[in-house]
C-alpha positions as CSV (number, residue, x, y, z in Angstrom):
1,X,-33.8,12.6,64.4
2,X,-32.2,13.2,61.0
3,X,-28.4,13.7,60.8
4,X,-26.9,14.7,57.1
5,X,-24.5,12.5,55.1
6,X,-21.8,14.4,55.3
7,X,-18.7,13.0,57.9
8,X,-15.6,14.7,58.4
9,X,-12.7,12.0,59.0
10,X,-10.3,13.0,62.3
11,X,-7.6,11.1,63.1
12,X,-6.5,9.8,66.9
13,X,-3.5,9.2,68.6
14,X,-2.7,5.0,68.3
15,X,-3.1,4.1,72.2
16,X,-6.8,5.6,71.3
17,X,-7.6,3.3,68.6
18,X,-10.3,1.3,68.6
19,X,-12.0,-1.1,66.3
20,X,-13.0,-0.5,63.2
21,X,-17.3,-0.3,62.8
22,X,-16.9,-2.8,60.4
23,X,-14.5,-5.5,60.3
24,X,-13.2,-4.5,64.1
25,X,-9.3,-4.1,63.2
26,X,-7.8,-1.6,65.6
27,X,-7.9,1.9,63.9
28,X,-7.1,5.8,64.5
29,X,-9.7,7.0,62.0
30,X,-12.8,8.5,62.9
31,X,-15.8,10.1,60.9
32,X,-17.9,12.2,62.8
33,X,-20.6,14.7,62.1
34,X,-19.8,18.1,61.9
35,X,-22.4,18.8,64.6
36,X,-21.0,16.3,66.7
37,X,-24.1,14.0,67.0
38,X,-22.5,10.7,65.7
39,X,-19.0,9.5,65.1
40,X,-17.5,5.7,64.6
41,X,-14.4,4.3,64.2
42,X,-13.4,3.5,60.3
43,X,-10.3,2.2,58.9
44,X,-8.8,3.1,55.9
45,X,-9.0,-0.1,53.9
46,X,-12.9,1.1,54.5
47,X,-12.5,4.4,53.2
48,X,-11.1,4.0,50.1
49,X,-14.0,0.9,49.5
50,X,-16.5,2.5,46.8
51,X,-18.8,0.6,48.9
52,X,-18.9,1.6,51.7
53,X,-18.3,5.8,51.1
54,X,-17.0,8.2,48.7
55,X,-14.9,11.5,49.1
56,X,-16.9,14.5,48.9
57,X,-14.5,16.8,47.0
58,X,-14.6,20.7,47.8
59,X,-14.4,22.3,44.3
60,X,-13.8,25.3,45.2
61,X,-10.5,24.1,47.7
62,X,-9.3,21.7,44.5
63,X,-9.0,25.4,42.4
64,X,-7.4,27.1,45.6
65,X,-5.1,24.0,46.3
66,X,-4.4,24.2,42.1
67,X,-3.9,27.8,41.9
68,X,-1.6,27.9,44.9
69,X,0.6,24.9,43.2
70,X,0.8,27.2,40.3
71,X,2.2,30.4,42.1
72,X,4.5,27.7,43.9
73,X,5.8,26.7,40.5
74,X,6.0,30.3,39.1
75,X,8.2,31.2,42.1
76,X,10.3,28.6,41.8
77,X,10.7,29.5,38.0
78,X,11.4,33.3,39.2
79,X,13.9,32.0,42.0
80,X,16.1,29.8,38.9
81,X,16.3,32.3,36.7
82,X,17.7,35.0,39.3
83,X,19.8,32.4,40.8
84,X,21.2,31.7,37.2
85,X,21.5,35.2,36.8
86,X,23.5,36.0,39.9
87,X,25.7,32.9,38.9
88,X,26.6,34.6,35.6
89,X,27.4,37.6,37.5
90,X,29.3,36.3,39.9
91,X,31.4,34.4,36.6
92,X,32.0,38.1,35.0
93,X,33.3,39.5,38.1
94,X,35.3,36.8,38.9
95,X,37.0,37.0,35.0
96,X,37.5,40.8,35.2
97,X,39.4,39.9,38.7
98,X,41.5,37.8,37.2
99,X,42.3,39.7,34.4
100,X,42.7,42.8,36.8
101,X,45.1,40.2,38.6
102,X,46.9,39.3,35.6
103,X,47.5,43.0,34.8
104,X,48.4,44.0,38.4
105,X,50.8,40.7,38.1
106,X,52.4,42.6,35.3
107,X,52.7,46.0,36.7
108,X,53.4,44.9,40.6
109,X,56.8,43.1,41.2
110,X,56.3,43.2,45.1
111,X,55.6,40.1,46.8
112,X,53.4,41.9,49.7
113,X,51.0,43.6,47.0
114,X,50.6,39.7,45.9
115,X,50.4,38.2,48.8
116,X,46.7,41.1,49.4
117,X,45.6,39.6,46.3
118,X,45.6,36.3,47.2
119,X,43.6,37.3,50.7
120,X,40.7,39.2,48.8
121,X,41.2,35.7,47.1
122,X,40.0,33.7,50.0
123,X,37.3,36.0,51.2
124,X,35.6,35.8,47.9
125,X,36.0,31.9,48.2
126,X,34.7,32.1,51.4
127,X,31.4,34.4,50.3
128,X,30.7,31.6,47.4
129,X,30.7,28.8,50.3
130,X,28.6,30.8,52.4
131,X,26.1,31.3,49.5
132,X,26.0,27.8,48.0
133,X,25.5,26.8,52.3
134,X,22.3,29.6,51.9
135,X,21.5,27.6,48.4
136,X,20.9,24.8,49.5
137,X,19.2,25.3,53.0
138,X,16.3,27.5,50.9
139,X,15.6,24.4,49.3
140,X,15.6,22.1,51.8
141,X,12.9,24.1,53.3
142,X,10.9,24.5,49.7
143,X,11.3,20.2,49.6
144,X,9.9,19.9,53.1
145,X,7.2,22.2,52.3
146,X,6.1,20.4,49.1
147,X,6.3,16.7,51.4
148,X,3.9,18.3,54.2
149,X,1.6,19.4,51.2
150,X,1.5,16.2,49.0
151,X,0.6,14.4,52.6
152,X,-2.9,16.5,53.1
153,X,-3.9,15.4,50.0
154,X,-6.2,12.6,51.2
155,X,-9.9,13.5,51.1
156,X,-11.2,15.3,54.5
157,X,-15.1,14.8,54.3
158,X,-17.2,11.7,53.2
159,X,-20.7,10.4,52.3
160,X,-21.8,7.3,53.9
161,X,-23.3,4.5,51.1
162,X,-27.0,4.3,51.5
163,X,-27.5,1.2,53.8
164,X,-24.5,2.5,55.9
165,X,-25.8,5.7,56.9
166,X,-29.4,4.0,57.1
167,X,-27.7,2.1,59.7
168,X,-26.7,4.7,61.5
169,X,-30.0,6.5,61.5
170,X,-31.4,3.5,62.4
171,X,-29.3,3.3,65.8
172,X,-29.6,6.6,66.3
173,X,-33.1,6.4,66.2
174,X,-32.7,3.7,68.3
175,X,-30.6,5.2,70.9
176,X,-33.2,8.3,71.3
177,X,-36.1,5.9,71.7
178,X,-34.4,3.8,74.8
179,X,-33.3,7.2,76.3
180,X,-37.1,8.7,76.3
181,X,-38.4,5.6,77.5
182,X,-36.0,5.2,80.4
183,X,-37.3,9.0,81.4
184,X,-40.8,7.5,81.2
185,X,-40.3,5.2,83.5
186,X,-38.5,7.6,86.0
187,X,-41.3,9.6,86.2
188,X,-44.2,8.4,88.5
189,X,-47.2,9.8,87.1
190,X,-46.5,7.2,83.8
191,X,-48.0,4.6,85.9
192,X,-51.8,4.7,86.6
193,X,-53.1,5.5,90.4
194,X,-54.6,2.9,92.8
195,X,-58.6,3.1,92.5
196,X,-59.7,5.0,95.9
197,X,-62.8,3.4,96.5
198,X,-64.3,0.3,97.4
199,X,-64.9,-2.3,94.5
């Protein structure tokens, strides 16, 4: 029975921990097979040991995962520059109200002409809260995405060192061998018959 050296590492919930394969410290961390055939508890002090196994590194998801950082970056660039661009404009309009206001001031002596000025006043303050509020809740959603990211980037699938994974074959091997002989002895025709005739 020949498993390959390739384990994938899955994680447990802690009241399923168990101890580690090799230095029995309570762990989550499990590498198993991809087919399922053999898994073992691991800890991570194990997993980063050079010794012990290396991270088998996906080339292929390391462009994806680069090329996806990039696009993140080049959307954040796009989002600045058109949130800088609707701050200038917000800036202009707000100077040609005042000067509209300062010229109105001039023109208009009536106090209840001033007094509709100052309320398009405070709903224009009140837009620019409301906005800043949207502001800042898009990036608290674009920091919390980055955290989740930067967390998944641990490696996924190992190689067992040589004597490791010869170990394992070794009681898998083993493990096969008891369970055929235990169906050997189960079955009665194993044992030889009783001699029929007279010696």
């Amino acid at each position: 029975m020949s498993i390959p050296n390739r384990w994938h590492l899955r994680r447990v919930a802690d009241p399923s921990s168990k101890p580690c394969y090799v230095c029995y410290k309570p762990t989550a961390s499990v590498l198993i097979t991809a087919d399922n055939k053999d898994f073992f508890y691991v800890c991570n002090g194990h997993l980063t040991d050079k010794g012990f196994c290396s991270p088998i590194v996906d080339q292929e998801a390391l462009q994806k995962q680069a090329q996806e950082a990039a696009r993140a970056r080049e959307i954040e660039k796009v989002k600045a520059e058109y949130e800088a661009k609707q701050k200038k404009k917000k800036e202009e309009k707000k100077k040609e109200k005042e000067k509209e206001k300062e010229k109105e001031k001039e023109k208009e002596e009536d106090q209840e002409k001033s007094k509709d000025n100052d309320d398009s006043d405070a709903d224009g303050k009140a837009e620019k809260v409301a906005e800043s509020a949207d502001t800042t809740e898009s990036l608290k959603v674009q920091e919390d995405s980055t955290s989740g990211e930067k967390s998944e980037d641990t490696p996924r699938i190992f190689a067992l060192n040589k004597a490791f994974y010869q170990m394992r074959l070794h009681r898998l091997r083993s493990a096969d061998l008891a369970k055929r002989n235990r169906e050997r002895l189960r079955n009665p025709t194993v044992f030889p018959s009783v001699p029929a005739g007279d010696p």
